[in-house]
mmCIF file of the N, C-alpha and C atoms, coordinates in Angstrom:
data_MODEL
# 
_entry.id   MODEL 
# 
loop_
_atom_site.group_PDB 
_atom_site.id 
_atom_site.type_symbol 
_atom_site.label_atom_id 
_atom_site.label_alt_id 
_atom_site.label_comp_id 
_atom_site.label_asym_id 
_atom_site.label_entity_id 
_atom_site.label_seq_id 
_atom_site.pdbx_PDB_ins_code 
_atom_site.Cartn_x 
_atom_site.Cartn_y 
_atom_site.Cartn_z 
_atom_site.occupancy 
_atom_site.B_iso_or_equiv 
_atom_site.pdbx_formal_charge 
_atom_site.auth_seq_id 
_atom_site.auth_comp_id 
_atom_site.auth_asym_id 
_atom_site.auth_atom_id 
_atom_site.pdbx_PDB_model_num 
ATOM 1   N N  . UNK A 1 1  ? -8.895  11.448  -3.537 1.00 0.00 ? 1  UNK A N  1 
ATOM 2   C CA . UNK A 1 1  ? -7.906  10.757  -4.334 1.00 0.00 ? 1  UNK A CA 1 
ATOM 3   C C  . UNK A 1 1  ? -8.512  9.437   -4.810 1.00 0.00 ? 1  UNK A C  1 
ATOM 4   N N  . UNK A 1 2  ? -7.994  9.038   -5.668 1.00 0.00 ? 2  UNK A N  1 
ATOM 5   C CA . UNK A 1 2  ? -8.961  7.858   -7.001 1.00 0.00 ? 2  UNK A CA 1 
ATOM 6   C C  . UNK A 1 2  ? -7.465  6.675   -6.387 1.00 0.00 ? 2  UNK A C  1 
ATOM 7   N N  . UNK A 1 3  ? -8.087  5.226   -6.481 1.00 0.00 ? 3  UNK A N  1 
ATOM 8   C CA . UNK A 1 3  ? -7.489  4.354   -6.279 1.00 0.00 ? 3  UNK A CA 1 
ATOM 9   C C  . UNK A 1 3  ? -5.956  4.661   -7.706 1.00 0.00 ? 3  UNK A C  1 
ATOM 10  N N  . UNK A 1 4  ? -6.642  4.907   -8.687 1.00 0.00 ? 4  UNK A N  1 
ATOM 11  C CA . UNK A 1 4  ? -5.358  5.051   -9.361 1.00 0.00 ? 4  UNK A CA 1 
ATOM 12  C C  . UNK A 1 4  ? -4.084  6.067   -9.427 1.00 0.00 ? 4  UNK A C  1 
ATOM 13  N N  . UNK A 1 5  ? -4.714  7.129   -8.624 1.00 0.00 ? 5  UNK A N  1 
ATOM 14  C CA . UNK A 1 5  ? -3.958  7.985   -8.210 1.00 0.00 ? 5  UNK A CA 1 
ATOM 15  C C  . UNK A 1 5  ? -2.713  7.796   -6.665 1.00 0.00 ? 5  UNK A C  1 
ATOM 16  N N  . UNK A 1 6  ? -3.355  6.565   -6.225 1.00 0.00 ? 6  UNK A N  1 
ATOM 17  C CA . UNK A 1 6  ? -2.131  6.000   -5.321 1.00 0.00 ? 6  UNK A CA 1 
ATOM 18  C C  . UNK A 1 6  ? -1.519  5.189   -5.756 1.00 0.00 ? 6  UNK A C  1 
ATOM 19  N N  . UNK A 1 7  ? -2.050  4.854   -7.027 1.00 0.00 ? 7  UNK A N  1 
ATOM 20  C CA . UNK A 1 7  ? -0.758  3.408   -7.491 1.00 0.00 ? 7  UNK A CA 1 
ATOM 21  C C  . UNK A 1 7  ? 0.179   4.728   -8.176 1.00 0.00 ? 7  UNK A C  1 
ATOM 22  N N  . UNK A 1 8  ? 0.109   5.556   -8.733 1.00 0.00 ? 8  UNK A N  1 
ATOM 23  C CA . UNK A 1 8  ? 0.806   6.727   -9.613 1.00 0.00 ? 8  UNK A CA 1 
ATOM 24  C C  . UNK A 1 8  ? 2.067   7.395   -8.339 1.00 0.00 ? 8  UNK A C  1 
ATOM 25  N N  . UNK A 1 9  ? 1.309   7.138   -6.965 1.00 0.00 ? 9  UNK A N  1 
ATOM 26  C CA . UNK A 1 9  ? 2.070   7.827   -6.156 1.00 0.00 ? 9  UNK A CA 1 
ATOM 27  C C  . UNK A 1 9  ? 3.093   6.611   -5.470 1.00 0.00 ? 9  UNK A C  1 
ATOM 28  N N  . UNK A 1 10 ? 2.535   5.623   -5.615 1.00 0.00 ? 10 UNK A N  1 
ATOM 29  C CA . UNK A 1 10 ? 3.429   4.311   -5.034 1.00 0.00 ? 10 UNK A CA 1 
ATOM 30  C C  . UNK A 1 10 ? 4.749   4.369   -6.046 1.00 0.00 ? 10 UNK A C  1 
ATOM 31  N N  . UNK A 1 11 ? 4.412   4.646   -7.521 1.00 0.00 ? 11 UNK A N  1 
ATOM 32  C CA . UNK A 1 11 ? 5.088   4.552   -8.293 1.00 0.00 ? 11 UNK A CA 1 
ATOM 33  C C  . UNK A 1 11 ? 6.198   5.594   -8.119 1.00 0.00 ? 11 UNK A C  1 
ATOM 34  N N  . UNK A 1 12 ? 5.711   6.927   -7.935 1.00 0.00 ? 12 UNK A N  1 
ATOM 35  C CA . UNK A 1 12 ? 6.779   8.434   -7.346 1.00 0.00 ? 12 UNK A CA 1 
ATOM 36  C C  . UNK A 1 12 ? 7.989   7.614   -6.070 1.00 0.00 ? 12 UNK A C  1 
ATOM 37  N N  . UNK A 1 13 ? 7.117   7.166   -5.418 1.00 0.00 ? 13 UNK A N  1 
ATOM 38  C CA . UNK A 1 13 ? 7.603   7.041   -4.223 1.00 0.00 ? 13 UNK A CA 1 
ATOM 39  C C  . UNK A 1 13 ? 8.482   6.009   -4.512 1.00 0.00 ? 13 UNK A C  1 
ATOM 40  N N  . UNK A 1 14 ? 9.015   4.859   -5.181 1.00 0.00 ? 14 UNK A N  1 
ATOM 41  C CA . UNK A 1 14 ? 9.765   4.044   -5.573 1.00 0.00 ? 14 UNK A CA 1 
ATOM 42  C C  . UNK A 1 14 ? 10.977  4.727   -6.001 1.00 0.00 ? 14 UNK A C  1 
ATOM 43  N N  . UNK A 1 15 ? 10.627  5.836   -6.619 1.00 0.00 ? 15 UNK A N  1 
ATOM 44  C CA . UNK A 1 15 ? 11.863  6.433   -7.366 1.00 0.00 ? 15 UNK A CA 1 
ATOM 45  C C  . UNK A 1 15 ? 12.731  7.320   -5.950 1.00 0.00 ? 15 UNK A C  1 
ATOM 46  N N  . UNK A 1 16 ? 11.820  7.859   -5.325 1.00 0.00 ? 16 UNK A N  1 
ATOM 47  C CA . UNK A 1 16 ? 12.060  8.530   -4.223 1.00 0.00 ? 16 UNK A CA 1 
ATOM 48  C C  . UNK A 1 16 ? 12.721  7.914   -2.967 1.00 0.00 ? 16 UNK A C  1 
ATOM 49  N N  . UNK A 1 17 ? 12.467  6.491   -2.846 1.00 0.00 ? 17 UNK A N  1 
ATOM 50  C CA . UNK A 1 17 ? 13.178  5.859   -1.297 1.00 0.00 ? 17 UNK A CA 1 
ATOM 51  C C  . UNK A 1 17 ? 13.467  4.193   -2.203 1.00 0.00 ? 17 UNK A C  1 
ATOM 52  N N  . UNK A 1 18 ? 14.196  4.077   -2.868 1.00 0.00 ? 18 UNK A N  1 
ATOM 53  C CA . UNK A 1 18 ? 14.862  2.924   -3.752 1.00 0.00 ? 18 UNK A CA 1 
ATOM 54  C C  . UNK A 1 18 ? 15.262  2.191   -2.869 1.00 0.00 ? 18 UNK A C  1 
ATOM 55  N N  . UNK A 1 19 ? 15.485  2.589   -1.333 1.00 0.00 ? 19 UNK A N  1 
ATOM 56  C CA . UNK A 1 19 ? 15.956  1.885   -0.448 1.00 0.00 ? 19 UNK A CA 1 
ATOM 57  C C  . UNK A 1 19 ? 14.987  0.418   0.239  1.00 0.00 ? 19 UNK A C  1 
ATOM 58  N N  . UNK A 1 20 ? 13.494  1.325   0.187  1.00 0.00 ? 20 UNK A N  1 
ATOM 59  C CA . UNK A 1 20 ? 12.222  0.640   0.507  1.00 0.00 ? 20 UNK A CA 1 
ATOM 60  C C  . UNK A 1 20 ? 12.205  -0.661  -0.269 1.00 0.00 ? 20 UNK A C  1 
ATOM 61  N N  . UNK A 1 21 ? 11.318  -1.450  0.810  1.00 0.00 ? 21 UNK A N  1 
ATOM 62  C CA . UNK A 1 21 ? 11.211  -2.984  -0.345 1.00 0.00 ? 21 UNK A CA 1 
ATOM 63  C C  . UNK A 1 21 ? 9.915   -2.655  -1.208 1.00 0.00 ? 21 UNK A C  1 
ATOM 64  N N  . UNK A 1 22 ? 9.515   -3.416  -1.824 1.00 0.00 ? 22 UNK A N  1 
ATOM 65  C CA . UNK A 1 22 ? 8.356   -3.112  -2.550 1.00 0.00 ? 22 UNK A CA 1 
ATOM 66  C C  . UNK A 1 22 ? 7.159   -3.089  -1.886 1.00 0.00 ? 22 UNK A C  1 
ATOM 67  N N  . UNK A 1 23 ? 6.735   -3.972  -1.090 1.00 0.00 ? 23 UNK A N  1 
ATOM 68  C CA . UNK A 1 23 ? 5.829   -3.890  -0.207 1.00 0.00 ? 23 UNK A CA 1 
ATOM 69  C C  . UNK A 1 23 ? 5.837   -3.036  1.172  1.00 0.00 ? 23 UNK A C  1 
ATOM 70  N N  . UNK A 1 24 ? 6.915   -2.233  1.309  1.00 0.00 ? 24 UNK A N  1 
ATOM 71  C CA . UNK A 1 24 ? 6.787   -1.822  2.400  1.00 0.00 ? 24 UNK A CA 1 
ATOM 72  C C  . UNK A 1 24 ? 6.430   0.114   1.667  1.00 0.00 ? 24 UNK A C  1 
ATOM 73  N N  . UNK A 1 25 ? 7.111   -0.086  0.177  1.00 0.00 ? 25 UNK A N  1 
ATOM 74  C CA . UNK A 1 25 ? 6.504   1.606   -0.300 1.00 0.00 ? 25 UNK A CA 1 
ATOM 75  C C  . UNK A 1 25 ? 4.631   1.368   -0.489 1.00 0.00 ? 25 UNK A C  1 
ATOM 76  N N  . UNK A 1 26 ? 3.947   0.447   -0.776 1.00 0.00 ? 26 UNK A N  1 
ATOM 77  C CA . UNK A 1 26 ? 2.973   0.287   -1.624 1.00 0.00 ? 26 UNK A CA 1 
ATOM 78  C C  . UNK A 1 26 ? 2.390   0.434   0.306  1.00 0.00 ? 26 UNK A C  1 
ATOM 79  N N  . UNK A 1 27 ? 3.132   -0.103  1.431  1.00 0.00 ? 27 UNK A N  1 
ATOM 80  C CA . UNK A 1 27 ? 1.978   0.187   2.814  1.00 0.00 ? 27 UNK A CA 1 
ATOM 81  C C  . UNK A 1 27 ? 2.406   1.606   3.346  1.00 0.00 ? 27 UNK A C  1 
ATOM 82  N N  . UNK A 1 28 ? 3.363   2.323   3.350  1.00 0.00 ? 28 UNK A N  1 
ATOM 83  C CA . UNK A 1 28 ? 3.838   3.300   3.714  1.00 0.00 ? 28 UNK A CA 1 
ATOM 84  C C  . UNK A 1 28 ? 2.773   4.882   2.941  1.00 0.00 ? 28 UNK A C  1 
ATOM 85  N N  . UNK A 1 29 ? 2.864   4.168   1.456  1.00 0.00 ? 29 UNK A N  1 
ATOM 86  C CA . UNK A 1 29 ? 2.146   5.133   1.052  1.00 0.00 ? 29 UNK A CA 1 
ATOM 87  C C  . UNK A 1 29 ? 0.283   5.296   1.564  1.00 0.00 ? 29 UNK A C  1 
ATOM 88  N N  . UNK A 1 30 ? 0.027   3.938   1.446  1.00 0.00 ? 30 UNK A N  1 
ATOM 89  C CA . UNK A 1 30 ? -1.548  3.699   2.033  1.00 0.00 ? 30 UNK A CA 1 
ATOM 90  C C  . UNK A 1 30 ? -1.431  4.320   3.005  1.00 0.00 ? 30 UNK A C  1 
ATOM 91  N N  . UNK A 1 31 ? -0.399  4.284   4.141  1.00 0.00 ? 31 UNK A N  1 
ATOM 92  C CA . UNK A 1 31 ? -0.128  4.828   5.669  1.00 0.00 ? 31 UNK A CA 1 
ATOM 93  C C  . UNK A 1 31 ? -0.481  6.510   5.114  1.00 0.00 ? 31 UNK A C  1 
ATOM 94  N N  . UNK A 1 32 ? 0.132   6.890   4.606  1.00 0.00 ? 32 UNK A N  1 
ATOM 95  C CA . UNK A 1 32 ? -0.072  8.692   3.953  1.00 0.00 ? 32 UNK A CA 1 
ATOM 96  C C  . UNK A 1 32 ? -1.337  8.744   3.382  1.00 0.00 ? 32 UNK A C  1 
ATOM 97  N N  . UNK A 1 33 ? -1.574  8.295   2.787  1.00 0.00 ? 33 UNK A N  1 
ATOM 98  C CA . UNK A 1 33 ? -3.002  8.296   1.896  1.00 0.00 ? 33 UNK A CA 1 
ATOM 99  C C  . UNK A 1 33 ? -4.642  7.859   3.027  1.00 0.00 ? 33 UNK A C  1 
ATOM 100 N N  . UNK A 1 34 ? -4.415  6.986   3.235  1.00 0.00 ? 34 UNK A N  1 
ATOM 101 C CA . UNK A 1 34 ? -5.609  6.703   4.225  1.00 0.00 ? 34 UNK A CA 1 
ATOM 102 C C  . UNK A 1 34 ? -5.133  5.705   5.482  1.00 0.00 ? 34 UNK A C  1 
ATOM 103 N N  . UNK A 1 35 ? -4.768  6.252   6.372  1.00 0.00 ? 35 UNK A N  1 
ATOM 104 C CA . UNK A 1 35 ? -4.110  5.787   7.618  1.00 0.00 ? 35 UNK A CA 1 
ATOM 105 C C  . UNK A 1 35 ? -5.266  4.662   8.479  1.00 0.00 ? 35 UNK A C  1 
ATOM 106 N N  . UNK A 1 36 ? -6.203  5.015   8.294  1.00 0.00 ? 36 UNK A N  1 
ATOM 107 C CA . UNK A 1 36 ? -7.152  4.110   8.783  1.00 0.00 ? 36 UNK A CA 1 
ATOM 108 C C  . UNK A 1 36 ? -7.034  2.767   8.023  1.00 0.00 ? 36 UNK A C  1 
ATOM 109 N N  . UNK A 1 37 ? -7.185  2.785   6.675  1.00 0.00 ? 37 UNK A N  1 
ATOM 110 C CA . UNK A 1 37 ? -7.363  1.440   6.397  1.00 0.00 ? 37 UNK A CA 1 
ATOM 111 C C  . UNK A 1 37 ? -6.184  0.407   6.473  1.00 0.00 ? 37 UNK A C  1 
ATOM 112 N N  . UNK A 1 38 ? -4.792  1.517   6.310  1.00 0.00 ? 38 UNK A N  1 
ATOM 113 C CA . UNK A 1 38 ? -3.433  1.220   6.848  1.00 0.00 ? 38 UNK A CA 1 
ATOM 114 C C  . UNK A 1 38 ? -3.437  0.321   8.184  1.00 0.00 ? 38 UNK A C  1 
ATOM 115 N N  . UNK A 1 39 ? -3.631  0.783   8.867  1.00 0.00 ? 39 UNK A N  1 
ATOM 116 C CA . UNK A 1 39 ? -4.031  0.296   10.542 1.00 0.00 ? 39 UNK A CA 1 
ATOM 117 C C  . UNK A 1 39 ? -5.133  -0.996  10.788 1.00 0.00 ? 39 UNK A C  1 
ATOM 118 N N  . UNK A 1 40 ? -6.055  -0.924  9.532  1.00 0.00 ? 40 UNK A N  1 
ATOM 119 C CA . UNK A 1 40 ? -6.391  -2.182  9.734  1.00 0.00 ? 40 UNK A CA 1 
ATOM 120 C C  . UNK A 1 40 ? -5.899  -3.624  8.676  1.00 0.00 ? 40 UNK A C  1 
ATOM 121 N N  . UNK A 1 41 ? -4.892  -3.057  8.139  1.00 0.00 ? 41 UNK A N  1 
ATOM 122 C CA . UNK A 1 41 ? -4.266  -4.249  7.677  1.00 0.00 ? 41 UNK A CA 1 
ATOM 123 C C  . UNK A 1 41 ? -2.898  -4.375  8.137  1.00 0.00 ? 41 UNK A C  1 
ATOM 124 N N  . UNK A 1 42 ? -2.499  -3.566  8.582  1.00 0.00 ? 42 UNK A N  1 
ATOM 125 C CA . UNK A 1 42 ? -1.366  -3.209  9.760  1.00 0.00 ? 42 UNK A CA 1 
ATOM 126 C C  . UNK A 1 42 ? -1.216  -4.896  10.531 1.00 0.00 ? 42 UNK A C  1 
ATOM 127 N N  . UNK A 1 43 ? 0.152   -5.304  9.991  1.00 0.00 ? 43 UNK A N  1 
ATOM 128 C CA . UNK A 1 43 ? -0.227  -7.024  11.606 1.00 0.00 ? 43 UNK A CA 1 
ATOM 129 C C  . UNK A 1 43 ? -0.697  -7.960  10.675 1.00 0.00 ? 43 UNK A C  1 
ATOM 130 N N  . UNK A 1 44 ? -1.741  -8.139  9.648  1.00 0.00 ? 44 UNK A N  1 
ATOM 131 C CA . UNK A 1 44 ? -2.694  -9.140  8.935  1.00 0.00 ? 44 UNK A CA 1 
ATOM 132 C C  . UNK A 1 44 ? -1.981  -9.937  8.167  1.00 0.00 ? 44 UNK A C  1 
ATOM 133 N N  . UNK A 1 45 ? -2.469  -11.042 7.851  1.00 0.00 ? 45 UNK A N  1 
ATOM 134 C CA . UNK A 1 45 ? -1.649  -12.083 6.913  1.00 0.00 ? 45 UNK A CA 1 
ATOM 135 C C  . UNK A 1 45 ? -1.737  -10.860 5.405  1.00 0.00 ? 45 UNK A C  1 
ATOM 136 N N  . UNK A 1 46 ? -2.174  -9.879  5.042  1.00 0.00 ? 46 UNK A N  1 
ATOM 137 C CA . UNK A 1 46 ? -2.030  -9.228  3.689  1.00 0.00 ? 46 UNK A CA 1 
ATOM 138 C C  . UNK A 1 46 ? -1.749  -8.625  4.003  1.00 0.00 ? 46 UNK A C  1 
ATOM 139 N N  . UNK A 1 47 ? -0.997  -7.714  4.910  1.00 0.00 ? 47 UNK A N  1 
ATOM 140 C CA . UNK A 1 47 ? 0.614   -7.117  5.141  1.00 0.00 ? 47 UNK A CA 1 
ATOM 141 C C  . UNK A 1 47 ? 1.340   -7.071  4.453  1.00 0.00 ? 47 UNK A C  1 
ATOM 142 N N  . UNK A 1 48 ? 1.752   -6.427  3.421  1.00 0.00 ? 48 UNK A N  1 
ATOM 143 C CA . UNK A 1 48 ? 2.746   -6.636  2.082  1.00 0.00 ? 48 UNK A CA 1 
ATOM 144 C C  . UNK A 1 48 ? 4.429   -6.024  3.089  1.00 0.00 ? 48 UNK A C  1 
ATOM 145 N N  . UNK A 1 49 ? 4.131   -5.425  4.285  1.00 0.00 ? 49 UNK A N  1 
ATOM 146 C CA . UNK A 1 49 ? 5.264   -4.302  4.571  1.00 0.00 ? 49 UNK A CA 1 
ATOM 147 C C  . UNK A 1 49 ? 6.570   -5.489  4.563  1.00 0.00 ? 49 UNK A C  1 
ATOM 148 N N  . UNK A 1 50 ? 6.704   -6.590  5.047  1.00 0.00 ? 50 UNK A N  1 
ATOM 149 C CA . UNK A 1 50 ? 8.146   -7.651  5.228  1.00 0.00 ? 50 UNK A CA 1 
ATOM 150 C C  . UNK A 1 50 ? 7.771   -8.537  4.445  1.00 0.00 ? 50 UNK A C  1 
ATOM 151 N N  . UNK A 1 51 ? 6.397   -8.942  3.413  1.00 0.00 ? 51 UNK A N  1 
ATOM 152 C CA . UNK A 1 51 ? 6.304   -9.772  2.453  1.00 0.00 ? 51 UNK A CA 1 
ATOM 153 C C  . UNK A 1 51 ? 5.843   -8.871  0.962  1.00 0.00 ? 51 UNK A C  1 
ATOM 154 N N  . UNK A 1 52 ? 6.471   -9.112  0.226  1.00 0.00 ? 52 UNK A N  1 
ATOM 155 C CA . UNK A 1 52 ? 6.226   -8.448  -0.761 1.00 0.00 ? 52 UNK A CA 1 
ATOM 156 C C  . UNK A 1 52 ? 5.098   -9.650  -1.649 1.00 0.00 ? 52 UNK A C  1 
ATOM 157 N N  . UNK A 1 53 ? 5.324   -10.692 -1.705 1.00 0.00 ? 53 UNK A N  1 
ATOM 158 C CA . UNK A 1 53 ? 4.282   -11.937 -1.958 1.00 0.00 ? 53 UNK A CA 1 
ATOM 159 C C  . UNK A 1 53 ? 3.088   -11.439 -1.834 1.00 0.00 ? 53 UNK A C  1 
ATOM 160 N N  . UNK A 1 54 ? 2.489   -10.970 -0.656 1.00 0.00 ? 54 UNK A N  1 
ATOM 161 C CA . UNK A 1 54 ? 1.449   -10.235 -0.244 1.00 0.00 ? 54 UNK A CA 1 
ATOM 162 C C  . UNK A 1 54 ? 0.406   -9.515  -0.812 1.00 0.00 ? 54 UNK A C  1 
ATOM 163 N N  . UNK A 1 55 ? 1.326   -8.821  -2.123 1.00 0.00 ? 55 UNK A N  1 
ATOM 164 C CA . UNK A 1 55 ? 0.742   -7.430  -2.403 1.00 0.00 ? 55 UNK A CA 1 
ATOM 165 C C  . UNK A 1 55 ? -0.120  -7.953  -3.748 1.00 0.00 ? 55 UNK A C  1 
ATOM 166 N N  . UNK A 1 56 ? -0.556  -8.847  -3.713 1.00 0.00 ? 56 UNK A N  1 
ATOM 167 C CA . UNK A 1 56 ? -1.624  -9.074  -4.292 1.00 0.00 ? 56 UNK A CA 1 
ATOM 168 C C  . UNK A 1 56 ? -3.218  -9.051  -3.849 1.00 0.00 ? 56 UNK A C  1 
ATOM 169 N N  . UNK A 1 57 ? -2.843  -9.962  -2.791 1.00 0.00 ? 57 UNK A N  1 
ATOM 170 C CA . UNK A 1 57 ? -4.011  -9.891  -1.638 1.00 0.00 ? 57 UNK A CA 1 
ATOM 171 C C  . UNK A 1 57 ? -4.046  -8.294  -1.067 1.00 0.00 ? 57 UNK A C  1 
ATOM 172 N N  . UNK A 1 58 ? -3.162  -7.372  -0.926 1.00 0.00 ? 58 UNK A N  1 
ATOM 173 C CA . UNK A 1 58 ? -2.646  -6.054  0.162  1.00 0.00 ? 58 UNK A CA 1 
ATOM 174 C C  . UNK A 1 58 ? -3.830  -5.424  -1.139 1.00 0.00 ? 58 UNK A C  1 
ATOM 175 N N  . UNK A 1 59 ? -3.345  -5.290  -2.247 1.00 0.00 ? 59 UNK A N  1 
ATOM 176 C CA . UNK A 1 59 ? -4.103  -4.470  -3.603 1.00 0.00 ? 59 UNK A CA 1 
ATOM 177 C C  . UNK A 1 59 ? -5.760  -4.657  -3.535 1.00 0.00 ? 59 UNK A C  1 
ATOM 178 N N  . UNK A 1 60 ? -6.068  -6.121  -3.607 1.00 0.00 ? 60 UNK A N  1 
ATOM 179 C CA . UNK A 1 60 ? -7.599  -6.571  -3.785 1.00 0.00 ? 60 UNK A CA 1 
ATOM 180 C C  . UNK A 1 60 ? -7.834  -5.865  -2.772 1.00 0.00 ? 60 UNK A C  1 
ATOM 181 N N  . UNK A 1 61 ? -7.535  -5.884  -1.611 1.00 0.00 ? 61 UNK A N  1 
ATOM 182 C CA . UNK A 1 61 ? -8.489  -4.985  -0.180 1.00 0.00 ? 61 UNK A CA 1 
ATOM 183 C C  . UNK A 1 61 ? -8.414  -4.125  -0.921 1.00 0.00 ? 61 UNK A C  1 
ATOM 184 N N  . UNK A 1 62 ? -7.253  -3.325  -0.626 1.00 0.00 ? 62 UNK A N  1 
ATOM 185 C CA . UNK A 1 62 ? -6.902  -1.206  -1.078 1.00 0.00 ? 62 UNK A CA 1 
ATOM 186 C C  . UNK A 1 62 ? -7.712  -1.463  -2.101 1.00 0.00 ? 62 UNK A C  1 
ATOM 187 N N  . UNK A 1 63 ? -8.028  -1.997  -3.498 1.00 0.00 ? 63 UNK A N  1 
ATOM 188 C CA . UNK A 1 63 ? -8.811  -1.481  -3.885 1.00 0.00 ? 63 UNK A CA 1 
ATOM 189 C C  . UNK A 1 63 ? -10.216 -1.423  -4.019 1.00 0.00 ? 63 UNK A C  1 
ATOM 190 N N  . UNK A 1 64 ? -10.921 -2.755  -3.041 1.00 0.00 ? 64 UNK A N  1 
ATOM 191 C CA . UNK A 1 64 ? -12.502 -2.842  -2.940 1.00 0.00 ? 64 UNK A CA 1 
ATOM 192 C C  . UNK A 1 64 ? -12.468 -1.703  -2.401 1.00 0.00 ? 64 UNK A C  1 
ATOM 193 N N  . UNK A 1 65 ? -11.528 -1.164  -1.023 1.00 0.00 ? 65 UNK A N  1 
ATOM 194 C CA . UNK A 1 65 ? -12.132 -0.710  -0.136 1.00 0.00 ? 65 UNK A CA 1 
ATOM 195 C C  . UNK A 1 65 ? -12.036 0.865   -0.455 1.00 0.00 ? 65 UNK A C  1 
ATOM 196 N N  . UNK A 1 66 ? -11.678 1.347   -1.195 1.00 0.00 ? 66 UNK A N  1 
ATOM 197 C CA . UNK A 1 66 ? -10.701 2.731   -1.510 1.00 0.00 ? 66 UNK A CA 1 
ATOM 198 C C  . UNK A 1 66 ? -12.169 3.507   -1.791 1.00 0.00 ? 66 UNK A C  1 
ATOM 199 N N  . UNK A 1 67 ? -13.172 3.162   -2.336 1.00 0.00 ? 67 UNK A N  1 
ATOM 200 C CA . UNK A 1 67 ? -14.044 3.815   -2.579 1.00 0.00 ? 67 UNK A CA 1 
ATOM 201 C C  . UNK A 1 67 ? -15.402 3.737   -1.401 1.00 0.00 ? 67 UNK A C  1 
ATOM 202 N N  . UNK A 1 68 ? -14.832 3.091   -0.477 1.00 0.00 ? 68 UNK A N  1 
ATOM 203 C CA . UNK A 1 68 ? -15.883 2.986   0.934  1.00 0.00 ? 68 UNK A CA 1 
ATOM 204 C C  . UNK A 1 68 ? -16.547 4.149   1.403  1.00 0.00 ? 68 UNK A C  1 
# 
């Protein structure tokens, strides 16, 4: 899966759990998609899951690292 193919699915998934905050669909989905790198930002000041502020810094990782 291509980094842009999880923002496409973050995007599904918004429509799908409207309930979710924004930052907590954009870590939930990373959690499905690659659970490892989930787990290591899991806890971290770029934690988007209870700060949505975050998901700027949460993105720059997910996406240096997406092609590791």
């Amino acid at each position: 899966m291509k980094f842009n193919n999880y923002m496409k699915l973050v995007n599904a998934f918004r429509y799908s759990y409207p309930e979710w905050r924004v930052g907590q669909t954009f870590f939930n989905v990373l959690l499905e998609c690659d659970p490892d790198l989930a787990e290591r930002i899991r806890g971290t000041e770029d934690d988007p899951f209870y700060r949505n502020e975050k998901l700027p810094e949460f993105l720059g990782i997910v996406a240096e690292e997406w092609d590791k």
